[in-house]
C-alpha positions as CSV (number, residue, x, y, z in Angstrom):
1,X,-18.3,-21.5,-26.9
2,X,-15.1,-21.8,-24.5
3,X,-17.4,-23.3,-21.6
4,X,-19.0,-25.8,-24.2
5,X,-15.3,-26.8,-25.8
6,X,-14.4,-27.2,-21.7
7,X,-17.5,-29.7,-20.9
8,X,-16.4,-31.8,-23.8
9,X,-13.6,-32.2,-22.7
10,X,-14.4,-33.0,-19.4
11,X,-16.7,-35.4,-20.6
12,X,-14.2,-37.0,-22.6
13,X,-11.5,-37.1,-19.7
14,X,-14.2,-38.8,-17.5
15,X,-15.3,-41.7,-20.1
16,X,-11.3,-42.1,-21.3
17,X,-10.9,-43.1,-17.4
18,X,-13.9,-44.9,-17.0
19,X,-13.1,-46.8,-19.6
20,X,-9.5,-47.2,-19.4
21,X,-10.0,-48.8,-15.4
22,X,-12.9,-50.9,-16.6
23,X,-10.7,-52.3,-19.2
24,X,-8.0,-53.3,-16.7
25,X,-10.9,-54.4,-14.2
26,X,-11.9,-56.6,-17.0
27,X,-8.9,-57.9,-17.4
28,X,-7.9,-58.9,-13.4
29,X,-7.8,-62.3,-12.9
30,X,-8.3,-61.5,-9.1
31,X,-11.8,-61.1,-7.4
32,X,-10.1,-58.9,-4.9
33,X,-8.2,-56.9,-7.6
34,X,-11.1,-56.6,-9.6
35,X,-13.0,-55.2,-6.4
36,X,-10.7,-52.9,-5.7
37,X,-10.3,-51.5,-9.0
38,X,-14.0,-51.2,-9.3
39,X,-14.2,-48.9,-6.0
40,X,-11.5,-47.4,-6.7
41,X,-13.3,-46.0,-10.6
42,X,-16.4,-45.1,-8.6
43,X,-15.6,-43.2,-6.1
44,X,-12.3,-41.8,-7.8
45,X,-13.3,-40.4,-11.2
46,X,-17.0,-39.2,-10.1
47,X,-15.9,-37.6,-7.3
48,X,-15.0,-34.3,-8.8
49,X,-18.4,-34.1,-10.8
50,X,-20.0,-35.1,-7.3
51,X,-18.0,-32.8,-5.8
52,X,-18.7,-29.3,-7.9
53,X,-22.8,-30.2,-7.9
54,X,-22.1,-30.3,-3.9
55,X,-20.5,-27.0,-3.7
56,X,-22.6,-25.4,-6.2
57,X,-25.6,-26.2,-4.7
58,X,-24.4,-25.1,-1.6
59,X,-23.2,-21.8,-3.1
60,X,-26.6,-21.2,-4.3
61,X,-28.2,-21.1,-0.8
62,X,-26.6,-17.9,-0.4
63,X,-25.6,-16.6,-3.8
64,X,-25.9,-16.8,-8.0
65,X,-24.4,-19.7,-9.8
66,X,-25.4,-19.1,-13.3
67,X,-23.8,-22.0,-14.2
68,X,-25.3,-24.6,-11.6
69,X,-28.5,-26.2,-13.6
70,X,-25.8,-26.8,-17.0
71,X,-23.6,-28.6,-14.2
72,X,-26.1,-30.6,-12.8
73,X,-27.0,-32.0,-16.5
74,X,-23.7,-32.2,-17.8
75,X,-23.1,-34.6,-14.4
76,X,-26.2,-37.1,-15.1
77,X,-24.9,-36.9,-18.4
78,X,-21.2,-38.1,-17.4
79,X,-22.7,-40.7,-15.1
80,X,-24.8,-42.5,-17.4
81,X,-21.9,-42.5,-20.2
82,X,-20.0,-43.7,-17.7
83,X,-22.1,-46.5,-17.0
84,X,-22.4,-47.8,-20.3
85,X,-18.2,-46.7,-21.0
86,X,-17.8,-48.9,-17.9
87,X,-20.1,-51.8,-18.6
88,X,-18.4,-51.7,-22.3
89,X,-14.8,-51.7,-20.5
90,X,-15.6,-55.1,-18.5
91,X,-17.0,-56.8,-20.8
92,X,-14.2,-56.3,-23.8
93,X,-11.3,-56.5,-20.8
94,X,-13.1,-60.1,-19.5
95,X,-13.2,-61.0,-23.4
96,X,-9.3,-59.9,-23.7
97,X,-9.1,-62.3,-20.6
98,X,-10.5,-65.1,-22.4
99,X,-9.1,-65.3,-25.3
100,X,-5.8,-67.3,-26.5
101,X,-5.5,-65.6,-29.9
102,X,-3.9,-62.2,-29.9
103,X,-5.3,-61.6,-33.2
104,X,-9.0,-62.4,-31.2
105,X,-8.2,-60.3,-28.5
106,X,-7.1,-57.3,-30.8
107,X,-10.7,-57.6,-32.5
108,X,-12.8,-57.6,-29.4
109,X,-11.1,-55.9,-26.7
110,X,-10.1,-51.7,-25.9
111,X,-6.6,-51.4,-25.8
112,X,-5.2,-49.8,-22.3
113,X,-2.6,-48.3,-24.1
114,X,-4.5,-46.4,-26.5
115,X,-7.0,-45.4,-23.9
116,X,-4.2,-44.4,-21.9
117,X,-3.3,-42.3,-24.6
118,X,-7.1,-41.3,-25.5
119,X,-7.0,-39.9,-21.6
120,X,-3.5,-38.1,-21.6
121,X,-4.8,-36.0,-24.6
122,X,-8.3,-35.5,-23.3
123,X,-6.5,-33.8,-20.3
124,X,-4.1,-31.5,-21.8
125,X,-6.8,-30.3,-23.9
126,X,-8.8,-29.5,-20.9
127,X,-5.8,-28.4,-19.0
128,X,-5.5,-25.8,-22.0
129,X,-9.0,-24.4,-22.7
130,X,-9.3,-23.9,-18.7
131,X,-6.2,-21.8,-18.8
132,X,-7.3,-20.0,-22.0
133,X,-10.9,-19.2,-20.0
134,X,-8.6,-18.0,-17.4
135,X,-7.0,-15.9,-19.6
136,X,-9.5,-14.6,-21.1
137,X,-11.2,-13.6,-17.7
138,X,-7.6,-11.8,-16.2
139,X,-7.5,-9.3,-19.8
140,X,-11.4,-8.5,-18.8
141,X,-10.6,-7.8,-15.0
142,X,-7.5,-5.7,-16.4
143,X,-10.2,-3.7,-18.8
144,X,-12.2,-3.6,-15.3
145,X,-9.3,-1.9,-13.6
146,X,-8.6,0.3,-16.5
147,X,-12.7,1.3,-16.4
148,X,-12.4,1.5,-12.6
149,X,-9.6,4.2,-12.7
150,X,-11.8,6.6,-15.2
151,X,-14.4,5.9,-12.9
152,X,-12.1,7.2,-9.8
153,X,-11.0,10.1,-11.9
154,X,-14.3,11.3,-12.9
155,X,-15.6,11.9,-9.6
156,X,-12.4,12.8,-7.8
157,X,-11.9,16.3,-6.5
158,X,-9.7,18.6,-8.2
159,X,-6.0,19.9,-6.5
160,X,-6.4,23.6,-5.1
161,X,-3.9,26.5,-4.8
162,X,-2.8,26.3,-1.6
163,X,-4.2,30.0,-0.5
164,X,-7.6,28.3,-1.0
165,X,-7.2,24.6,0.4
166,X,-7.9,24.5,3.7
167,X,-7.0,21.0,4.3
168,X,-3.4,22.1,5.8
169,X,-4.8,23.6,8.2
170,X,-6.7,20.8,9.1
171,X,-3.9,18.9,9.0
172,X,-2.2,21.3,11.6
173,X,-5.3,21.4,14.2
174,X,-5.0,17.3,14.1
175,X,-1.5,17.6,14.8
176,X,-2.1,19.5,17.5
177,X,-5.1,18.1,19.1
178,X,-3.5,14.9,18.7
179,X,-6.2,12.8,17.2
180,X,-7.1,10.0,19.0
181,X,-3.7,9.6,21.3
182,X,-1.9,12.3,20.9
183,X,-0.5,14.8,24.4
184,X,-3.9,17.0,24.4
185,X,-6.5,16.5,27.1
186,X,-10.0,17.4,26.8
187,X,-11.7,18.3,30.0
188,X,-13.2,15.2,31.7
189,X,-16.6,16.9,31.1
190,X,-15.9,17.6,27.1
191,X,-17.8,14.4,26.3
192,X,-21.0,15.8,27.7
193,X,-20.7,19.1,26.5
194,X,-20.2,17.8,22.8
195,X,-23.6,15.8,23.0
196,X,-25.6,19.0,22.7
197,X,-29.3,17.3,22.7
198,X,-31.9,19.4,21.3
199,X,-35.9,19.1,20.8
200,X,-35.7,18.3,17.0
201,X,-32.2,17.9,16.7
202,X,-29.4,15.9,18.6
203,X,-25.5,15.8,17.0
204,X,-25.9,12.6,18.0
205,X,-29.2,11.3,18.2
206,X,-29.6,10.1,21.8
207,X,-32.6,7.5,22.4
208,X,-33.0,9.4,25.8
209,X,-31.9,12.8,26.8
210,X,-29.4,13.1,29.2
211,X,-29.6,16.0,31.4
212,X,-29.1,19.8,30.1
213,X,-25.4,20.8,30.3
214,X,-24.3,24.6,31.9
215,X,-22.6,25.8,29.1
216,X,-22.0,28.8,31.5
217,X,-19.5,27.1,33.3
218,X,-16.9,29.1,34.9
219,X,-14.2,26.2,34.3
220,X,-15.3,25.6,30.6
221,X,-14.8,29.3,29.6
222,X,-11.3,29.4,31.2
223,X,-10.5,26.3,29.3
224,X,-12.1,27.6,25.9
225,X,-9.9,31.0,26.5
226,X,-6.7,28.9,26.1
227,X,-8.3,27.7,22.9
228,X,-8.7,31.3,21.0
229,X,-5.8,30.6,19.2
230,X,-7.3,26.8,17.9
231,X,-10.4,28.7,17.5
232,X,-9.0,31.4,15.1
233,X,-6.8,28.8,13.5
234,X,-10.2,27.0,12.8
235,X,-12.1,29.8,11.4
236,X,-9.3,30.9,9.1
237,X,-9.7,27.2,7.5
238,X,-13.3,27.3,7.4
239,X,-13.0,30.7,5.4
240,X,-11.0,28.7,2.9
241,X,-12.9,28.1,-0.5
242,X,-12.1,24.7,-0.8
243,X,-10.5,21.7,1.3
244,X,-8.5,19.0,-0.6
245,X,-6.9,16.2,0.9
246,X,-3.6,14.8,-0.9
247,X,-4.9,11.0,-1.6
248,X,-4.6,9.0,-4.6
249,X,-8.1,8.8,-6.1
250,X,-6.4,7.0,-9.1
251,X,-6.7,3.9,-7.7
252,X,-8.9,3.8,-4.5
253,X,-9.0,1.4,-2.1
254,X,-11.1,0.2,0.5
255,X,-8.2,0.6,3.5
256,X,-7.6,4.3,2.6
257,X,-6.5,6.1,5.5
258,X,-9.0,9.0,6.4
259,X,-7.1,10.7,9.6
260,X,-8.4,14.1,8.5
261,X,-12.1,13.6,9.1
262,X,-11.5,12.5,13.2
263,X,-9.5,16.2,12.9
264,X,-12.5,18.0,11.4
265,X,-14.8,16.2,14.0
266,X,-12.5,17.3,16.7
267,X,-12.4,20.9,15.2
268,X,-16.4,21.2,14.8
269,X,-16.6,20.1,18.3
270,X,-14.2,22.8,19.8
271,X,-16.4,25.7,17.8
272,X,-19.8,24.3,18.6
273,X,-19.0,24.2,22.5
274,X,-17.5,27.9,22.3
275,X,-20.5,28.5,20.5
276,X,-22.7,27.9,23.1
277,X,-20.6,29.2,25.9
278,X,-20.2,32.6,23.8
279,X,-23.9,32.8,23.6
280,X,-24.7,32.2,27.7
281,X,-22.2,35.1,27.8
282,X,-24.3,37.1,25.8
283,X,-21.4,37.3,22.5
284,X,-24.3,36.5,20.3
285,X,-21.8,37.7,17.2
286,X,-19.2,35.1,18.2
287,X,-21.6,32.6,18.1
288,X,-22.8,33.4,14.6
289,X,-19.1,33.5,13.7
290,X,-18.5,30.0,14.9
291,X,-22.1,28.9,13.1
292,X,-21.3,30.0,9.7
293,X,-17.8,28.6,9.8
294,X,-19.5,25.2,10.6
295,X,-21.7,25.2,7.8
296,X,-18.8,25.9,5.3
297,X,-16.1,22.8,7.7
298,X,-19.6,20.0,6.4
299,X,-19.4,21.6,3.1
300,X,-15.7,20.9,3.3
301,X,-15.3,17.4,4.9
302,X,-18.1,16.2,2.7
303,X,-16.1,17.4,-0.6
304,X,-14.2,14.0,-0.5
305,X,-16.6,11.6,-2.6
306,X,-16.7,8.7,0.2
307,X,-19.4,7.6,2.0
308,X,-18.2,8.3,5.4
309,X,-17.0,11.7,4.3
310,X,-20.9,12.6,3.2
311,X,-21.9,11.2,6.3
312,X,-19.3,13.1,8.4
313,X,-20.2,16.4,6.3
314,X,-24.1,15.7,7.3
315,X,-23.2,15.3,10.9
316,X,-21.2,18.6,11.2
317,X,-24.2,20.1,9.3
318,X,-26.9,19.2,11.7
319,X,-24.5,20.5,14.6
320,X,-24.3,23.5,13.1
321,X,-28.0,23.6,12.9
322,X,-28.2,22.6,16.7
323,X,-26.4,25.5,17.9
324,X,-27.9,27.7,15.4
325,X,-31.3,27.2,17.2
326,X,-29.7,27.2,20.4
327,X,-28.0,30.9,20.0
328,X,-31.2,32.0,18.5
329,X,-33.7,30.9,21.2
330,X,-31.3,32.1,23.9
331,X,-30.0,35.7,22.1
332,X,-32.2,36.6,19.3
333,X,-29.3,38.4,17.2
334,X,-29.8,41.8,15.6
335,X,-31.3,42.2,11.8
336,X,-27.5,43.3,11.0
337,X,-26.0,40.2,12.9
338,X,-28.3,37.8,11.0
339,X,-26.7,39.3,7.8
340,X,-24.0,37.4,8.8
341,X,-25.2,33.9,8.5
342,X,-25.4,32.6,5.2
343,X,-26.9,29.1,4.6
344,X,-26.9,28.2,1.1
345,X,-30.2,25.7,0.3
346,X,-28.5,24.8,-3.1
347,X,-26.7,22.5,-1.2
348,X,-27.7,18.6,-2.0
349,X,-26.5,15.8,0.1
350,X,-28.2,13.5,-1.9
351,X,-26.2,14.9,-4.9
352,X,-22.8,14.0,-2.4
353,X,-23.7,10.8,-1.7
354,X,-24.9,9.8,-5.5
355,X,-20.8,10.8,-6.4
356,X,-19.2,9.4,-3.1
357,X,-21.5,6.1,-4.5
358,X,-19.5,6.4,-8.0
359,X,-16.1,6.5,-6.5
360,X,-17.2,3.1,-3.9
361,X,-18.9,1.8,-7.6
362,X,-14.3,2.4,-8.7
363,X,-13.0,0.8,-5.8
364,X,-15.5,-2.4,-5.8
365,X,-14.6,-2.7,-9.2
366,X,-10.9,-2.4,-7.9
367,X,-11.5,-5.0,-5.8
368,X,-13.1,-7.4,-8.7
369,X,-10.0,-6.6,-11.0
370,X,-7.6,-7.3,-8.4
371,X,-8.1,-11.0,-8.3
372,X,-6.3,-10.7,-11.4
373,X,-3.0,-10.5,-9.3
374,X,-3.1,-10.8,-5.4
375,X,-6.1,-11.4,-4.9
376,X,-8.1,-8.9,-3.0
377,X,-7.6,-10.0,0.7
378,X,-5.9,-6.5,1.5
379,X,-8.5,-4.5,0.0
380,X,-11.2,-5.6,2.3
381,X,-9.7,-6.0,5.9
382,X,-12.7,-6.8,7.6
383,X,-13.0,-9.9,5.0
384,X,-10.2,-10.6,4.4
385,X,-10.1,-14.5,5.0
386,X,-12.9,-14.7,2.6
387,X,-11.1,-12.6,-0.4
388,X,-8.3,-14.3,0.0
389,X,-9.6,-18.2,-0.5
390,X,-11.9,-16.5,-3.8
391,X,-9.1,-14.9,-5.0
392,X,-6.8,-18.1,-4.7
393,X,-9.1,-20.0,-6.5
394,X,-9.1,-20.3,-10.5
395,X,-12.6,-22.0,-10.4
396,X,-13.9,-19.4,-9.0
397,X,-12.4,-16.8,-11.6
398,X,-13.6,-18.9,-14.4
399,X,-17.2,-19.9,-13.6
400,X,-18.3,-17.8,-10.8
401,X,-16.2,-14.2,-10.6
402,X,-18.4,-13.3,-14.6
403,X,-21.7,-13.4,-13.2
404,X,-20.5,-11.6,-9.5
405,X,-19.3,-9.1,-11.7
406,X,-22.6,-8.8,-13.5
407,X,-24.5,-9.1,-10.6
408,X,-22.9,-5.8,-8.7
409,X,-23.3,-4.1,-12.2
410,X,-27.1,-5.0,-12.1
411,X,-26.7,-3.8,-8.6
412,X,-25.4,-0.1,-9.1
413,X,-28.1,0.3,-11.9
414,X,-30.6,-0.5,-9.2
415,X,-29.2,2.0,-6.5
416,X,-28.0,4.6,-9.4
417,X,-29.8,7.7,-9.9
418,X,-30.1,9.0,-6.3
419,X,-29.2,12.2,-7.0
420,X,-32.3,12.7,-9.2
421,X,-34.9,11.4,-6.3
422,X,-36.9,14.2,-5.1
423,X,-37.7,12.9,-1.8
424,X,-36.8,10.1,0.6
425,X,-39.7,8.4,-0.3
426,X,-38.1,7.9,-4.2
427,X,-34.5,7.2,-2.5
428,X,-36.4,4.3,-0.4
429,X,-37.9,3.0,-4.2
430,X,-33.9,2.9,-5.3
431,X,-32.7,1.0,-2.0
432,X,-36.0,-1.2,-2.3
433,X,-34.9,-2.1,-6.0
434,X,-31.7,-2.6,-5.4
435,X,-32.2,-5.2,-2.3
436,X,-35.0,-6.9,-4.3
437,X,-32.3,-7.4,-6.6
438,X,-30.6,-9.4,-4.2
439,X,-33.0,-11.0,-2.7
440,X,-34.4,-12.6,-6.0
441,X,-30.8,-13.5,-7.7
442,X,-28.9,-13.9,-4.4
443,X,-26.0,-12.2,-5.7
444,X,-22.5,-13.9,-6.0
445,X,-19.7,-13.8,-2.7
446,X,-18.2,-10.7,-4.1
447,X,-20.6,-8.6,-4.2
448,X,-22.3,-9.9,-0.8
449,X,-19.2,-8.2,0.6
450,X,-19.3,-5.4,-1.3
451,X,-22.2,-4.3,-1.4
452,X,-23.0,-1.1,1.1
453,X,-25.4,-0.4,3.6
454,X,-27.6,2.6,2.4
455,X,-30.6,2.7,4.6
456,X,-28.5,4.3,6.9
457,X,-26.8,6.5,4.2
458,X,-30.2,7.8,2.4
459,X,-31.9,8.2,6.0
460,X,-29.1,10.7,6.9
461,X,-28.6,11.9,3.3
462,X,-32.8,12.6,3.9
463,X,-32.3,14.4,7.4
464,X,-29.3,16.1,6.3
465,X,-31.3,17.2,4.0
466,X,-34.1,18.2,6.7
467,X,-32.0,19.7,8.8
468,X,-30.1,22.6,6.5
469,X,-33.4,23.5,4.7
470,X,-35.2,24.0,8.7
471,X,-32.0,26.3,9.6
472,X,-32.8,28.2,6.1
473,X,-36.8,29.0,7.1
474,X,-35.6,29.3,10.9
475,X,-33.2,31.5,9.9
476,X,-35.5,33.8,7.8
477,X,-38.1,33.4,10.9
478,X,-35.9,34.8,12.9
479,X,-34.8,37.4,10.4
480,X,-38.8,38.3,9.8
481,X,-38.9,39.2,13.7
482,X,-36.2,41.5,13.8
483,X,-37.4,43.6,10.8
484,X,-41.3,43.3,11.9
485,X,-41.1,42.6,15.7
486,X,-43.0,39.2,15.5
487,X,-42.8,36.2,13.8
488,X,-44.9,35.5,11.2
489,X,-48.0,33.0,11.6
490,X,-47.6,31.7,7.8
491,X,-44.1,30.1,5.9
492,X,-45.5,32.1,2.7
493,X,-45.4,35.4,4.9
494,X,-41.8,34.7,4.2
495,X,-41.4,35.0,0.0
496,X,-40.3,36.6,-1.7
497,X,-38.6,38.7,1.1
498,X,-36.6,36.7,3.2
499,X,-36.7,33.7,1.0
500,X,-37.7,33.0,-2.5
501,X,-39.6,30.0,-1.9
502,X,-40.8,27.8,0.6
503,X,-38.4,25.0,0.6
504,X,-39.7,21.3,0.6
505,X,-39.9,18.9,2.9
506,X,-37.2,15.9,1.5
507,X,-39.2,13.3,2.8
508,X,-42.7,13.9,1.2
509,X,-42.2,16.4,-1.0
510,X,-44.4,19.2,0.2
511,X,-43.9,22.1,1.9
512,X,-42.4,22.8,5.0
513,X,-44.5,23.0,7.8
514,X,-45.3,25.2,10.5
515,X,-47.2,24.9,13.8
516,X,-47.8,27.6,17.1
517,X,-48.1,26.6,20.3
518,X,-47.8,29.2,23.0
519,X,-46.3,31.9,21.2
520,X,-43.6,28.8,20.1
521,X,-43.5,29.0,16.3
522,X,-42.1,26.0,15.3
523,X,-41.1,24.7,11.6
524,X,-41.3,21.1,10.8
525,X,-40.4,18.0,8.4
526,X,-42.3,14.4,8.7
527,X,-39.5,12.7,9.3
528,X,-38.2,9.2,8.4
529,X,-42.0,7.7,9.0
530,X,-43.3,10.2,6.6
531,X,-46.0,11.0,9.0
532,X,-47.1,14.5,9.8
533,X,-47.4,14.4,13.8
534,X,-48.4,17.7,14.1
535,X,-44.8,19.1,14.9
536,X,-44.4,15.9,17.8
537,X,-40.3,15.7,18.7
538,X,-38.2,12.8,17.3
539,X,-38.3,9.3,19.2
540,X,-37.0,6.0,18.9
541,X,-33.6,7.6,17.2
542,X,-35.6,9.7,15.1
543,X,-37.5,6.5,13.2
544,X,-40.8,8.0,14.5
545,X,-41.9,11.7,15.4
546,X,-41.1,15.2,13.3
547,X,-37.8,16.7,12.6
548,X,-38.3,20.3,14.4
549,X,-36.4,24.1,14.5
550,X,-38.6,25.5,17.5
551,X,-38.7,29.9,17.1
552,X,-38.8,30.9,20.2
553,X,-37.8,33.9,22.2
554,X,-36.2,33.8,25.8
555,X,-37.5,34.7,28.9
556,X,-36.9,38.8,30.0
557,X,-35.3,37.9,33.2
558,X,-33.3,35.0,31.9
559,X,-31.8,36.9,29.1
560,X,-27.8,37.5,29.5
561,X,-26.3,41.1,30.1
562,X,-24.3,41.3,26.4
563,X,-20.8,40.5,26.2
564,X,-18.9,44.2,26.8
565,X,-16.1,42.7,24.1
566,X,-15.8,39.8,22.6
567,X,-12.5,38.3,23.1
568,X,-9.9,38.8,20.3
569,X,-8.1,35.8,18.9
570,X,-4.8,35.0,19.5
């Protein structure tokens, strides 16, 4: 009713002018004056109806303007009044003209002052239903806000004691490695050694694998002894139960400082690497010790319900899992050493990244509700130009910010629900929904900015995924041959012993899957292309090939004396 009231109005202001500057056209003696006038009413009054049309139509290359097709008619409307106000406005002005009798001339002509009058009301009417529509649209961003904030709360972590946060800790290791330029120095070589590339597996993913790295090194194990103190320091955090970072979740932002992940990075780095130099020394229980504190530093960094927290979470996972099939191929541990590595499957990364999408659901709302009083410029640095102008602009918080808002709401019921999917194949039906969405309504400025990247996200949450349920079988594999002396040649050989069930493959929802190739026994997923290749390795960053976890054992004369003691931490 308020945008009906408001084109009325409009109307009204337009045809009050049109007829008010025909009028005095009519009444100009002048040829030039009249001319001028004329022009003047022409390209004057239209040209904010001409203008709006322009820039909605332009708009609506790239995104939604509900109201566009009412505008367009509500303009050929205005201009064909306007023709017949105008026409009218001549022809009683040129009679007003003409005419010796006042009396005459108050019969048959408009009076500019009246008009003039007509036109001063017809604007402070518009003037005030625009600034109640404003109004109206600030209290709904403030419920937005309000909504955003129960949002925030419901999926923020909870405070800990402070015996069983390990986030201090965390906090001290990042002090002390210095984060990114801070006085410690990694060895020139560190970069190498953190790469780690594995048949199956890479930290990192390379497209091509650089050549093998010694992880014998005499110079990386005296470096890595004056580390036993980090080391220990690192383990004692990882032993934690829990890891919660002081931020305020009651209002989240998109420029919230996230220092502590780089520090957890830095810290799953330093154990991987000792790792793998503990196992070349033959301390296959040092190795195991670093392992299982890895797995419990991705459970911790991916607690925090952000995107890039999940994703950091998932990437200390799958190291964890590289240097787990590392240590095993190189020093098959002993069945009481295995005891020793716990891996829980129960563990969903898709059940992560459903709540980290919730709480960037609370701060895009954040963003939307913010217009209502600095705009939201600050919220989004990397857009910040953009925000700014929309959030300057009071005709874009009365026609245009309703249906953004609508349209990102339409949006997160597209994406929602990826916690439920089974498989990567049901997470792909979410994201092809969601960008359908898009596609089809083009979906206002807003949420073009807003709205997040999650092929990326689900094809990591999916190998995550992969990778933790391959180091569960591997593990048992491994577990198998140190009770029975060989590996089994069937997964189901497993159950109910080592594991209760086979677990499935997240990408096409069947079982794990096994292949032997010279005494190589090696368990498999599909992979992103959903295509069983037999048990081929990864290529093309992983977008073709299987994800593998190669059982293997080592070669009799390669095999390491065993450590004589393992080194005690500082």
């Amino acid at each position: 009713m308020g945008y009906a009231i408001l084109a009325c109005e409009a109307l009204a202001v337009g045809w009050f002018a049109f007829a008010l500057l025909g009028v005095l056209a009519g009444r100009t003696r002048s040829s030039v004056g009249r001319a001028l006038i004329d022009a003047a009413t022409w390209i004057v009054v239209p040209a904010p109806w001409l203008f709006l049309v322009a820039a909605g139509a332009f708009l609506r290359t790239r995104f939604t303007v509900p109201q566009f097709w009412w505008l367009v008619g509500l303009t050929v409307i205005f201009l064909i009044g306007s023709v017949v106000v105008w026409v009218r406005g001549r022809s009683a002005g040129r009679a007003s003209r003409a005419s010796h009798s006042a009396e005459l001339a108050g019969a048959n002509a408009w009076s500019p002052a009246w008009l003039a009058l007509g036109l001063a009301i017809a604007v402070l009417l518009l003037n005030s239903t625009f600034a109640s529509l404003d109004a109206a649209v600030r209290q709904h961003l403030s419920d937005v806000r309000t909504e955003a904030d129960t949002l925030a709360a419901s999926v923020a972590p909870r405070p800990l004691a402070d015996h069983e946060n390990a986030a201090a800790i965390y906090i001290q290791l990042g002090d002390y490695f210095g984060r990114d330029s801070g006085p410690f120095i990694w060895p020139t070589y560190w970069s190498e050694a953190v790469q780690m590339p594995v048949v199956g597996y890479g930290a990192s993913a390379p497209s091509a694998t650089p050549a093998p790295f010694d992880y014998s090194r005499q110079d990386l194990t005296e470096f890595l002894a004056t580390q036993r103190g980090a080391r220990q320091l690192v383990l004692t955090a990882a032993a934690r139960p829990g890891c919660y970072f002081d931020r305020d979740y009651s209002r989240p932002r998109y420029d919230m400082r996230l220092p502590e992940i780089q520090d957890l990075r830095q810290s799953a780095f330093l154990l991987a690497v000792d790792a793998r130099n503990r196992s070349t020394r033959g301390d296959t229980a040092g190795a195991l010790e670093n392992i299982q504190a890895l797995y419990r530093m991705a459970d911790h960094a991916a607690t925090d319900p952000l995107i890039v927290c999940v994703l950091v979470g998932i990437a200390i996972d799958r190291l964890a899992t590289d240097v787990l099939q590392h240590v095993l191929q190189e020093n098959p541990p002993t069945s009481d050493q295995l005891q020793g590595v716990v891996i829980s499957p129960g563990v969903s990364h898709a059940e992560r990244l459903d709540r980290a999408m919730r709480m960037e659901e609370a701060a895009s709302l954040g963003v939307f509700s913010d217009f209502d009083q600095r705009g939201a410029a600050i919220l989004i640095n990397e857009h910040a130009d953009e925000i700014a102008v929309l959030g300057k602009s009071a005709l874009y918080r009365v026609f245009i910010l309703p249906g953004d808002l609508a349209g990102y709401r339409r949006f997160q019921r597209a994406v929602g629900g990826t916690s439920v999917a089974r498989s990567y194949r049901e997470l792909q039906i979410h994201r092809q929904e969601a960008r359908k969405m898009i596609d089809r309504e083009r979906a206002g400025p807003v949420t073009m900015l807003l709205t997040p990247a999650l092929e990326p996200a689900m094809a990591a949450v999916a190998k995550g995924e992969s990778a933790r349920r391959l180091a569960v079988v591997g593990l048992a594999m491994y577990r198998y041959r140190a009770d029975h002396g060989q590996f089994p040649d069937a997964l189901p050989a497993l159950s109910p012993d080592y594991l209760p069930i086979i677990p499935r493959d997240p990408f096409d929802g069947q079982p794990l899957r096994l292949r032997i190739v010279d005494g190589v026994h090696t368990v498999y997923s599909v992979g992103v292309d959903e295509v069983d290749n037999g048990g081929a390795p990864p290529s093309d960053h992983e977008l073709k090939g299987d994800l593998l976890f190669e059982c293997k054992l080592p070669k009799v004369d390669s095999q390491p004396e065993p450590a004589a003691e393992p080194e005690k931490a500082e």
